[in-house]
N, C-alpha and C positions, 0 to 999 in steps of 0.2 A: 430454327435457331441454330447459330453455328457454335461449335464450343472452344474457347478460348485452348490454343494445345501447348502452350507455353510452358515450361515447368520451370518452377521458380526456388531456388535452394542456397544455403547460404555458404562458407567456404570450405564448411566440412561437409556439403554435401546431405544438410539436415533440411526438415522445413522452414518458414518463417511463420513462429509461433504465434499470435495476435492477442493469444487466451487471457481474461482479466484475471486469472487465477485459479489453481496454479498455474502457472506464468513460466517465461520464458526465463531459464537459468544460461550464465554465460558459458559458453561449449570447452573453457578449459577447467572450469571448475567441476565441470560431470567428469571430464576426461581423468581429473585428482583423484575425483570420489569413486571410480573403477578401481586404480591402484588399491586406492587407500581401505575400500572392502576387502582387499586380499592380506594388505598387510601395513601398517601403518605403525609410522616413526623408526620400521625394525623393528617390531616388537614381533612379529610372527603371529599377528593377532587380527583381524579387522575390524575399520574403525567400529560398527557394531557391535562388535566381541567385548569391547571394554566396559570395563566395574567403572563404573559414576565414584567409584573412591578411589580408582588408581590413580597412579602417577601419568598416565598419558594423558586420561580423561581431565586432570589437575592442569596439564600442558592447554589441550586443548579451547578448557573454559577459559584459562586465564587467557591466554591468545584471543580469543572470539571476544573477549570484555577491552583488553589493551589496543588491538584496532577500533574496533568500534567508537571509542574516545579518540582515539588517535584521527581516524580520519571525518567522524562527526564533529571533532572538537567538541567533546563531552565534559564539563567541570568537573571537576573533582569532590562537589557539595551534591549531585546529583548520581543514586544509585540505578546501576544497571540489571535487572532482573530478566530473565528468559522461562517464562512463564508459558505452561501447556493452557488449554481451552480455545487457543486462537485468538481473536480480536472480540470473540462476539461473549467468552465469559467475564473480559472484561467491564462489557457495557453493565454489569449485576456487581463486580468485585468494588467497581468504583462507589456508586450509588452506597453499596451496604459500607464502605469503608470513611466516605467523606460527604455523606447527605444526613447529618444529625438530625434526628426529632426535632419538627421545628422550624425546621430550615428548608429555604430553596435554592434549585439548581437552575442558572438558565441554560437552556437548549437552541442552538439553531437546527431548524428542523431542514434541509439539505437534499433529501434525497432517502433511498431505501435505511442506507446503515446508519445513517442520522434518527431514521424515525424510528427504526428498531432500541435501537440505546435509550431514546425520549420512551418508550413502551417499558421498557427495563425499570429505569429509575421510576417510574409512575408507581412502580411494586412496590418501590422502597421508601419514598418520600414526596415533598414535595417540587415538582418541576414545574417551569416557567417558559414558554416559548417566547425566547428575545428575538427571531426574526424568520420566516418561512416563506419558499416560495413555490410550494407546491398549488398553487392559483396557477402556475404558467407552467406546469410537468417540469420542474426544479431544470427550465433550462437555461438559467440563471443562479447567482446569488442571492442572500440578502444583505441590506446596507448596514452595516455597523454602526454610522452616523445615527441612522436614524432606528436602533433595537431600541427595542421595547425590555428594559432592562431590571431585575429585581434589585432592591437596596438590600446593601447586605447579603448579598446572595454569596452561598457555600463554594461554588464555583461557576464557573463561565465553559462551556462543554460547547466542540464544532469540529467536525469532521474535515479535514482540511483538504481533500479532496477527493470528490461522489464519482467513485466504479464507472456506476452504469450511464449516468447523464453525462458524462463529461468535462463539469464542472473544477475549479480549483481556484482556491482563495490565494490571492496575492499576501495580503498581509492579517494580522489579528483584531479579534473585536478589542476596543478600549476596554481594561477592566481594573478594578478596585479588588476586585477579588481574583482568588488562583484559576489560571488557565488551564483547562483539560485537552488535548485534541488527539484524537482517532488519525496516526498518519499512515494507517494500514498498506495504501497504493498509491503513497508517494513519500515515503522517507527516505530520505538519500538521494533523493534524486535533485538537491538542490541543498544550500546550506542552510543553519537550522540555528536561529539564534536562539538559544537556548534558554538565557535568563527572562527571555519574555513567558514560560512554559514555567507551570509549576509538574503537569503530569502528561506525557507523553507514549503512548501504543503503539504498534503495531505491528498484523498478521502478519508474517515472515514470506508467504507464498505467492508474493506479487514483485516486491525488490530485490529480497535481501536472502529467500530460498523457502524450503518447500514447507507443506501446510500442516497446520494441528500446531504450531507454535507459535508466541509472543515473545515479542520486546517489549520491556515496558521502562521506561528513562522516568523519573519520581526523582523531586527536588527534596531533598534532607527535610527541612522545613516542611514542606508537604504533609510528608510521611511521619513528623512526629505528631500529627493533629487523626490519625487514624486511632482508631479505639485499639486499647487492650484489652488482647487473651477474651473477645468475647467473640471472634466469630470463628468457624472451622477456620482447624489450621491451614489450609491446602485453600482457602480464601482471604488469608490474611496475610498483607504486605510486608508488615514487619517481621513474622514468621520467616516469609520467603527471603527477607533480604538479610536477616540475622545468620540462614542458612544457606545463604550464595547459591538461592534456587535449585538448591538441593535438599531440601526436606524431603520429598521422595524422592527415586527415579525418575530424573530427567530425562526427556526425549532427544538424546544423547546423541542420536546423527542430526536431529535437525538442528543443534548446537555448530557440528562439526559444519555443516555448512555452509550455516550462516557466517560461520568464520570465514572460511575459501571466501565465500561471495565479496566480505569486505575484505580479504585479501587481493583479491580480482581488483577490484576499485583501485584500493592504491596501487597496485602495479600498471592500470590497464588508463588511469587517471592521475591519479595522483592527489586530488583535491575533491570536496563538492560543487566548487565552483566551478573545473573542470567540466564535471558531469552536468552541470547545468547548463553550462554552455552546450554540450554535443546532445542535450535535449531539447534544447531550444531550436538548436539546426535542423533536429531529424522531424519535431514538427511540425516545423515551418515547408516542410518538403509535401505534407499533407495539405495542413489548412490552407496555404498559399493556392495550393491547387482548388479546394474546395472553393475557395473565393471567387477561383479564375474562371469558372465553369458555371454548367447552368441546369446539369443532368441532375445529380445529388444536391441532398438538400442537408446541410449541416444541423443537428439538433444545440446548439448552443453558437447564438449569431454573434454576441459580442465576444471580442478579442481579448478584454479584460477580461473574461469570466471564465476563458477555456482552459483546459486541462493539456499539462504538456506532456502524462502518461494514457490516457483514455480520451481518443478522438470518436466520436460518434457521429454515423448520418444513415442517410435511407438511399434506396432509389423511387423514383415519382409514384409507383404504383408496387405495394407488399408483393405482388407475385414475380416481379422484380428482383423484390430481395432477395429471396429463395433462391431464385436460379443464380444472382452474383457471389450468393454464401457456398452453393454446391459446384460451381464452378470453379469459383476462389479453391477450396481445397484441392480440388481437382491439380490444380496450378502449384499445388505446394506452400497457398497461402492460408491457413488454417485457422481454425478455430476463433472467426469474425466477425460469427453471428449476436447479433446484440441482446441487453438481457429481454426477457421474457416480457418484462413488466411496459417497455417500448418498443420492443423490435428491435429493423434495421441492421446497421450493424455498429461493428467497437470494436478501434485497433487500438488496442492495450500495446502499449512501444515502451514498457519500461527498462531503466539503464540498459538491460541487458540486449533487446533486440537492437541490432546494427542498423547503420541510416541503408545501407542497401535492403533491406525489409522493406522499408518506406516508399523508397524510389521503384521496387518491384510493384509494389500494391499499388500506387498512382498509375506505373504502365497498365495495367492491369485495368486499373478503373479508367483508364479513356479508351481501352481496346472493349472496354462492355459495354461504355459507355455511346459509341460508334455505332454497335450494332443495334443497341436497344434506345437508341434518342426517337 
């Protein structure tokens, strides 16, 4: 077998990251965040070094909240909170704050982090699965038209789009009741009507910068139907949002980041429409090809159901895979291998990897694809 000797890098001379997370951040906002460890605003301090009650730290939140609105188009009736535990304490925060005695939640069951959250709230109350398509290894959706739906149900919960499979929901289930959705690995990456959403998440370490942190967008309304002063503070919404996500020690550089990251945006875009657009192009650069060909085999066939941050597929035969995942790095195209639970692999291309990543990883895959047909 011959090895692919290509090395493949991007204009600063880095890899092309692929990783479903933590993910690929954009190369001038690392470039910030070196400055800004040594010293930031002038203050002689680095961004680390800062009290969560100074004046810079005051600078910084309020900046990372006012873009964030600004280039999400974020209402003004919907609070902003940057909450630690990641994506996955939320799936228990929700459940204990807005699944009353009594009452059910419907779940669409999606994939890994769908069925994790459905396992959550099961602790807490009662849940309802409105639609699953784990019959076909979730390489697909389910049909909104046709969920299986509770009356009266507490909320409507769906992952808007699955890591590992692929997957990504064009639009939302019809509902009567408030909308929940997990946008962990794919917020921002397209525009976000918001009044359809009553409670919106997601893990920072895919989009928007690095891991151990939450965004969570909670509609006014929402949030006055959460219990009072009955559950720990440090689990309780209106707690956090009384205290602008400062009731303890915030995770103060993954703040600072997540700011750059949507400063990056608007400077680097301008818009989410923007960005939806040059996601739309960098995918098309992959699955066009995956269509074209006859080597790889895509795990998610229809076009409405694919995901335009996590592309997944195989080569014909697992021992295959191996050698195009340890070759791939080799090449400089990194961290490809797909999850555990299917194999294969998964190019994670969120905003931040460039369409030249894409266009490397297809040369890539017809020069393996040549040797090993």
């Amino acid at each position: 077998m011959t090895t692919i000797d290509t090395t493949y890098k991007t204009a600063r001379g880095r890899a092309f990251n692929f990783s479903a997370g933590p993910a690929v951040l954009p190369e001038p906002v690392i470039e910030q965040a070196q400055k800004d460890l040594m010293d930031v605003f002038g203050s002689g301090m680095g961004v680390c070094e800062l009290s969560h009650r100074g004046a810079q730290f005051d600078r910084i939140l309020e900046e990372a909240e006012a873009d964030l609105r600004a280039v999400g188009k974020i209402p003004g009736n919907y609070r902003v909170l940057f909450l630690q535990g990641g994506a996955t304490l939320q799936t228990a925060m929700i459940p204990m704050s807005f699944l009353p005695e009594g009452k059910t939640a419907d779940y669409f069951d999606t994939g890994k982090w769908a069925s994790e959250a459905i396992k959550e709230a099961k602790k807490i109350g009662g849940v309802n699965i409105a639609g699953s398509t784990k019959d076909t290894d979730y390489d697909r959706l389910p049909d909104f038209a046709s969920a299986n739906y509770t009356d009266g149900a507490a909320y409507r919960f769906f992952v808007s789009n699955n890591t590992i499979f692929g997957t990504q929901f064009a639009d939302l289930p019809k509902s009567d009741a408030p909308i929940v959705c997990d946008m962990s690995s794919d917020i921002f990456c397209r525009p976000i009507e918001w009044a359809k959403y009553d409670f919106v998440y997601a893990s920072l370490q895919k989009n928007l910068g690095p891991s151990g942190q939450a965004l969570v967008v909670i509609k006014d309304d929402f949030l006055a139907t959460a219990p009072d002063d009955t559950l720990p503070k440090m689990l309780d919404y209106k707690v956090q949002a009384a205290k602008e996500s400062r009731y303890n020690t915030p995770n103060t550089f993954a703040i600072y980041l997540l700011g750059q990251v949507v400063k990056w945006v608007q400077t680097e875009f301008g818009s989410l429409e923007a960005v939806e657009a040059y996601n739309k192009e960098k995918a098309a650069v992959l699955y066009d090809y995956l269509d074209a060909q006859s080597f790889y085999v895509a795990h998610v066939k229809d076009p409405a159901h694919r995901s335009l941050m996590n592309i997944t597929f195989r080569c014909p035969k697992p021992e295959q895979d191996k050698a195009f995942i340890e070759q791939a790095e080799k090449c400089g195209l990194t961290t490809i291998g797909g999850h555990r639970s299917i194999g294969g692999m998964r190019a994670s291309i969120y905003n931040a990897m460039p369409i030249e990543g894409l266009r490397a990883l297809v040369e890539f895959m017809q020069r393996f694809a040549d040797e090993h047909a």
